[in-house]
N, C-alpha and C positions, 0 to 999 in steps of 0.2 A: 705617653704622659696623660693624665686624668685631666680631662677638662674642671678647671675650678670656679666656684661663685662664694658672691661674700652668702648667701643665701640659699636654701635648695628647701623648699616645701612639699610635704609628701599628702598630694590630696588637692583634686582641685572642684573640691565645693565649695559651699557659702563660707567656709571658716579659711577654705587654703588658697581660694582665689583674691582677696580682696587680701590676704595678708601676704602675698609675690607683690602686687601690685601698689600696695603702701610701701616697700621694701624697696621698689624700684624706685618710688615718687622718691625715696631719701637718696636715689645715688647709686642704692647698692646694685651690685649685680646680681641678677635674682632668677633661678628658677623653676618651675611648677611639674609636679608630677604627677601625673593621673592615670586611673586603671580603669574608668567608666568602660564600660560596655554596651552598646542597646540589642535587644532580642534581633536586629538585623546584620550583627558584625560590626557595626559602626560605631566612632567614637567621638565623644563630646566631653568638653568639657563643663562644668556646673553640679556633680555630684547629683546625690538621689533629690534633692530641692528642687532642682531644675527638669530633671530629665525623668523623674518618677516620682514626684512627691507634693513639695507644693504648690508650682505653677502648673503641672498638668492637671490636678486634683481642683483646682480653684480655678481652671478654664473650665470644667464639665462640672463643676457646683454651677457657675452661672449660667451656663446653654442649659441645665436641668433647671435651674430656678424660673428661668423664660417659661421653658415650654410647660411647668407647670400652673406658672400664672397665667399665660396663654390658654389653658384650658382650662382653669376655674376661677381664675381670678379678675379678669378684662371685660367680662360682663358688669360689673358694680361699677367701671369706670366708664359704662356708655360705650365698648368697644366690643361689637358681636365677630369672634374670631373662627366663625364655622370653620370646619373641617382641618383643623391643624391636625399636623402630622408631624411623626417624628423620622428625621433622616440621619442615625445614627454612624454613620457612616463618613456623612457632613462634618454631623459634630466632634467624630474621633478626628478629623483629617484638620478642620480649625485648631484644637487642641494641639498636637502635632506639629501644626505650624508654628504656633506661637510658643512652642520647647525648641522649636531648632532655633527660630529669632534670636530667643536669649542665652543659650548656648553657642551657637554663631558668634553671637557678643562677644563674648568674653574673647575671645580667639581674636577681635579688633582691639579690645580692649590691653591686653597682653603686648601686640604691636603697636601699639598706639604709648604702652609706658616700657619698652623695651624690656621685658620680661620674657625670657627662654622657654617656653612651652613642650610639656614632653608627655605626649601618649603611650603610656606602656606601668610597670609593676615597678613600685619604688620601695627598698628597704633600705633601713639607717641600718650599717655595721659598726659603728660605734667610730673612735678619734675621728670626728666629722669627714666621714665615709660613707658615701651613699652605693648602693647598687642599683641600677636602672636595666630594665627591663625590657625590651621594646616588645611588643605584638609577634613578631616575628622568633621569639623565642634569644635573640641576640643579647648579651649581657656587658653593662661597662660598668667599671668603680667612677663615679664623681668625688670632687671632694669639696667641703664648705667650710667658712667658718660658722656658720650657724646651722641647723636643720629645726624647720618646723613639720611635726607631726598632723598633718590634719586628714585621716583617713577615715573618717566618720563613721555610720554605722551601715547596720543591717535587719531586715524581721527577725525576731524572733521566731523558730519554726517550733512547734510543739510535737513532741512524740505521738502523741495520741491523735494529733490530726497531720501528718507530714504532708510538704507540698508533691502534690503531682502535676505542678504548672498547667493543667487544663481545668480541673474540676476544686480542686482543692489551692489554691491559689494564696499569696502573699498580694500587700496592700498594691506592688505596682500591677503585676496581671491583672486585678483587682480596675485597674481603669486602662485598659487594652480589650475588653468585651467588642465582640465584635454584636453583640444581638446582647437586648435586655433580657436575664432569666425572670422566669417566671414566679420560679420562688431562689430564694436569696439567702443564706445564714451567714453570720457576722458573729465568728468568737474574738470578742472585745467592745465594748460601749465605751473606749477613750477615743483619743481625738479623730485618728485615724478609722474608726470605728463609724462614729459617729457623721462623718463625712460621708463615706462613703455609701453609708447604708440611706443617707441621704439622695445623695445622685440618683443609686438605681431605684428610690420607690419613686422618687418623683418622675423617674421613666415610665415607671408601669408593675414592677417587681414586688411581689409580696415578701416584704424582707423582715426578719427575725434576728435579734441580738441577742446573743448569748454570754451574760457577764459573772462571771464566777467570784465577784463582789456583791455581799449582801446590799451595799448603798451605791448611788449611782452620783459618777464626776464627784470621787471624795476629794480628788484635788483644787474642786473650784469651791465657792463660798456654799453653805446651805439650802440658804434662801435663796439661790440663782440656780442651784442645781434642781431644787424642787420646782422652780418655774418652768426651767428645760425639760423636765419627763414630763411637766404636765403639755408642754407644748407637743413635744414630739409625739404623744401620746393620743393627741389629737390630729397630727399626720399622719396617723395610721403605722409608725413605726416599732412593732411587739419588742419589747425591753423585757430579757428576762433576767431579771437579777437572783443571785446566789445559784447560776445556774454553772454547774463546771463539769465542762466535756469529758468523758471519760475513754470518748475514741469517733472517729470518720472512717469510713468506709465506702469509698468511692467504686459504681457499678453504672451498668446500662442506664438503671430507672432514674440517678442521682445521687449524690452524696447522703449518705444513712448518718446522722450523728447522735449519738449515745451521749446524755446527761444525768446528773444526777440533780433536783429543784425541790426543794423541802422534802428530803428525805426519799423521795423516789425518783428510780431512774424511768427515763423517759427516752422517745427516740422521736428523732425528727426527718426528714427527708429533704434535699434541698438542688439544687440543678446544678447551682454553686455554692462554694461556701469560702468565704472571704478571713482569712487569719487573720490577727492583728491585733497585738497581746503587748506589744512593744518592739523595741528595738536594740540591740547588742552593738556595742562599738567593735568595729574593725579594725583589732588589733593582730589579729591573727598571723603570723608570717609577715608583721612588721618590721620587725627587731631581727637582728642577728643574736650571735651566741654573745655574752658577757658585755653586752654594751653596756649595764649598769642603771639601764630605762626600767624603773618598777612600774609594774602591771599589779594589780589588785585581781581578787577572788572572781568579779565579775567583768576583766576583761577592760577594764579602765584603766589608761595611765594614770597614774599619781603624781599631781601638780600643786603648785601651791596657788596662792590666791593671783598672781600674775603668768600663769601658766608656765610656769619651770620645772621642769623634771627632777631637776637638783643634779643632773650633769650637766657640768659645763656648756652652755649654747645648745642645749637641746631641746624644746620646746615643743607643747602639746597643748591642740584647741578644740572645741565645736565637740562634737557626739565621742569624744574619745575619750573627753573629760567628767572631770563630775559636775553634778549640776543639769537641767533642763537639756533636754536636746532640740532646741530650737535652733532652725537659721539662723536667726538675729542675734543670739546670743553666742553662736561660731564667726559670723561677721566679726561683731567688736572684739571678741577674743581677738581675733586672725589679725584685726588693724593695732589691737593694744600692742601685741606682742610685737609687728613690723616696728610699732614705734619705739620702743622698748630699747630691740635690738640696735636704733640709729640713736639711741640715746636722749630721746626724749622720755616729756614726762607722760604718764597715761594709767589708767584704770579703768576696770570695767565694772559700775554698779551692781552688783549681783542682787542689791533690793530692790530695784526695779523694773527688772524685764518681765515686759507684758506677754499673757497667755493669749492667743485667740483661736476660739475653733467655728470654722468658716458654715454655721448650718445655717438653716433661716428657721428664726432668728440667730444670729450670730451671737458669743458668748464671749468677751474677755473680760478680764480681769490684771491687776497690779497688785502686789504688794499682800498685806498679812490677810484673809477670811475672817471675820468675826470671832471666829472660835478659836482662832489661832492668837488674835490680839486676848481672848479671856484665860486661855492658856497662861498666856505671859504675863500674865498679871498684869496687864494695861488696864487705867482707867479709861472707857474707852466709850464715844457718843456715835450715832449711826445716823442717818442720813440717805432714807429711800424716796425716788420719785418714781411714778409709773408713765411710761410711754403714753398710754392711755387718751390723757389730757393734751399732748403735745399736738399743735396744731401739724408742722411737719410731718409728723409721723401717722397723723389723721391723712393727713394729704396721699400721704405713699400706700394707705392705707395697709401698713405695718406695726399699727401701735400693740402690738404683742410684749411685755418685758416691764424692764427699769433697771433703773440707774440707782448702785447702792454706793455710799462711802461710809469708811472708817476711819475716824480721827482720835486722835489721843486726846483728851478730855484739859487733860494737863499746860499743856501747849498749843492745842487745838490743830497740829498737824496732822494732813493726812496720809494716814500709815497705808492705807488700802480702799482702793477702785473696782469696784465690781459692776460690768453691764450683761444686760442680755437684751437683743432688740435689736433694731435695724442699724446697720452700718458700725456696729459695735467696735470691731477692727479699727475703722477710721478713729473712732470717741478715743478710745482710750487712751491714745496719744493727749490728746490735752493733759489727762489726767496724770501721765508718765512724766510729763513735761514739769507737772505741777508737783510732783513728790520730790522728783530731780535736786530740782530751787526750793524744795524742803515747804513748798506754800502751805500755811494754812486754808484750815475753813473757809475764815471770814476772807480771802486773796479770793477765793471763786466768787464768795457771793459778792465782792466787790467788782469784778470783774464782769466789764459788757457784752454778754451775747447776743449777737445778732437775729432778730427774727424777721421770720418763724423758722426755726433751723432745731435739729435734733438737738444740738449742746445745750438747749434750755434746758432740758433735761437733767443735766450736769447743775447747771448753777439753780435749779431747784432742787435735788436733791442735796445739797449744799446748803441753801436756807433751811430745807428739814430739818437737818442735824441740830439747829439752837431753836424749832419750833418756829421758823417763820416764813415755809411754804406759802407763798404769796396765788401758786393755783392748784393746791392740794390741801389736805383737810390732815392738819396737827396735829399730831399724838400729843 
């Protein structure tokens, strides 16, 4: 006889872990399926977030961000840091640690809310029939009355540069370098792009972006994106925009890559070259025959705004769905849905999940880009402050950036948050908080910021918006 749960989640990353574990907080019996693998045989749970994506990736942005303030930066603070060095080696094995810590986690966390944990290949056969997999090649039918879908995605591999996991690499090998290269190319200037190509110059790496987009971060505001190139462009990081690979060709000397950039083709040489173009949900060998689970042209399940497949108890969240592929936004999926299924109430704001991408300075943003509020025909007033002034950010001496809002003119609420600067990741949050509770303008500028702290920031860009920048000079 099939062992049964009221629950069985196929995916145990940011969106399939946290939604077993809501599932069990209601009672049900719940449990988690994962196919993780790491380049050493071993398994973990926490999906590509944990084990190749955001916490490893944001452990070596800041050991790289040190060591390059350490060599150019600690002099203007009175601090002579002769002869640093880099022990690359150190800092892969710190990183490393700190992805087993929170992968470890979860595996207490799972016993800690009696959720059944299962390493191995999970597919839904349809009338809430799961097949499980294990490592070993061993196969069993489970059965539920519910199945959540949460198997998230994958890179994108391009024909024209396919990976040879040594030289031609996807974004995780991408931070498993055992030695900084010397030169670096990076097809993609998005998020993972941008990150990464970050790390290795600030190691030492002459790195090159190669972006087959005439504009660059069309998905962040204008004016933040033009501040960004001009920033990075000043870190020494070559952005080649409209430039689109036409082939890789990896040998002794290094990776050969053929482009084509205003009409002529070009060729580049490089030690490594880092892919990273996007990412494809992993739906593949999901699904059995006729369960009735539509899949769309590009490999997405189709759900509806509370993630329903529209079979019965069938459920789908995080990178599989449409929408951002962010963590955060596979989290509250994964808790919406646990809640859902125990019969509560729940939703997940889809106009307010914050973007962040982790470079120095840092870049997120909330909600509509100015262009996007003129689109819509929004009456619509704006609201910039610069870092600049900001005595905090004098102090950290990071005042690179500012803080942009959009408000509806009408009602004066703000539709959209744009920063770029220091600790941006942290800011935004207020500002997610503040769209949330639907605040107006005048709620910031009424509202007490502590100084000297970065959020001044915030609530002077706020008084901007009506002309009354109290330490900036009004348009």
């Amino acid at each position: 006889m099939s062992e049964s749960f009221d629950v069985i989640v196929i995916g145990g990353g940011p969106g399939g872990y946290p939604a077993a574990i809501r599932a069990a907080q209601h009672g049900l019996r719940t449990a988690c399926i994962d196919d993780w693998q790491n380049y050493d045989g071993s398994r973990a749970f926490g999906g590509t977030c944990l084990n190749a994506g955001c916490i490893p990736s944001k452990a070596l942005l800041e050991s790289s961000e040190l060591f390059h303030r350490a060599q150019h930066e600690f002099e203007v603070h009175g601090i002579r840091a002769a002869g640093v060095e880099l022990d690359l080696g150190q800092m892969q094995q710190r990183k490393a640690g700190i992805v087993k810590q929170l992968t470890g986690g979860i595996g207490q966390l799972f016993k800690a809310n009696k959720v059944t944990g299962m390493q191995g290949r999970g597919r839904y056969l349809g009338d809430g029939q799961v097949e499980f997999t294990d490592p070993d090649g061993n196969a069993q039918t489970l059965t539920a009355t519910h199945v959540v879908l949460a198997a998230g995605s994958r890179p994108i591999e391009l024909k024209s540069a396919p990976f040879d996991e040594k030289q031609i690499v996807d974004s995780w090998r991408a931070l498993e370098f055992d030695a900084v290269p010397a030169r670096l190319g990076v097809i993609g200037a998005g998020v993972i792009g941008l990150e990464l190509g970050s790390v290795w110059k600030r190691l030492g790496a002459e790195v090159t972006i190669l972006e087959a987009m005439d504009s660059f971060l069309w998905m962040a505001d204008a004016q933040i994106a033009r501040e960004a190139q001009r920033q990075f462009k000043r870190q020494g990081l070559d952005i080649r925009l409209g430039a689109k690979v036409q082939g890789a060709s990896a040998g002794k000397d290094g990776v050969t890559v053929r482009f084509e950039e205003k009409g002529e083709v070009q060729e580049l040489t490089f030690d490594k070259l880092i892919v990273c173009v996007g990412r494809r949900p992993s739906s593949e060998g999901l699904l059995g025959e006729g369960t009735g689970v539509e899949i769309d042209e590009r490999g997405f399940v189709k759900v509806d705004h509370e993630c329903r497949t529209g079979v019965k108890n069938v459920w789908a969240v995080g990178d599989l769905v449409r929408g951002p592929m962010l963590a955060h936004k596979a989290t509250e999926e994964g808790v919406m849905v646990a809640d859902l299924i125990a019969g509560k109430i729940a939703e997940v704001n889809y106009e307010v999940i914050p973007s962040v991408i982790y470079t120095a300075p840092e870049i997120a943003w909330v909600g509509k880009t100015e262009a996007q509020a003129k689109e819509a025909g929004i009456d619509y007033k704006v609201g910039t402050f610069p870092f600049a002034p900001n005595g905090r950010a004098k102090a950290l001496e990071q005042a690179a950036g500012m803080v942009k809002l959009v408000a509806n003119r009408r009602d004066d609420s703000i539709i959209g948050a744009h920063v770029i600067g220091p600790m941006a990741g942290e800011l935004i949050g207020e500002l997610v908080v503040a769209m949330e509770f639907q605040a107006s303008i005048e709620d910031i500028q009424r509202t007490v910021h502590a100084h000297p702290t970065l959020s001044e920031a915030i609530h002077e860009a706020a008084l901007a918006a009506d002309g009354k920048a109290i330490h900036g000079i009004n348009k």
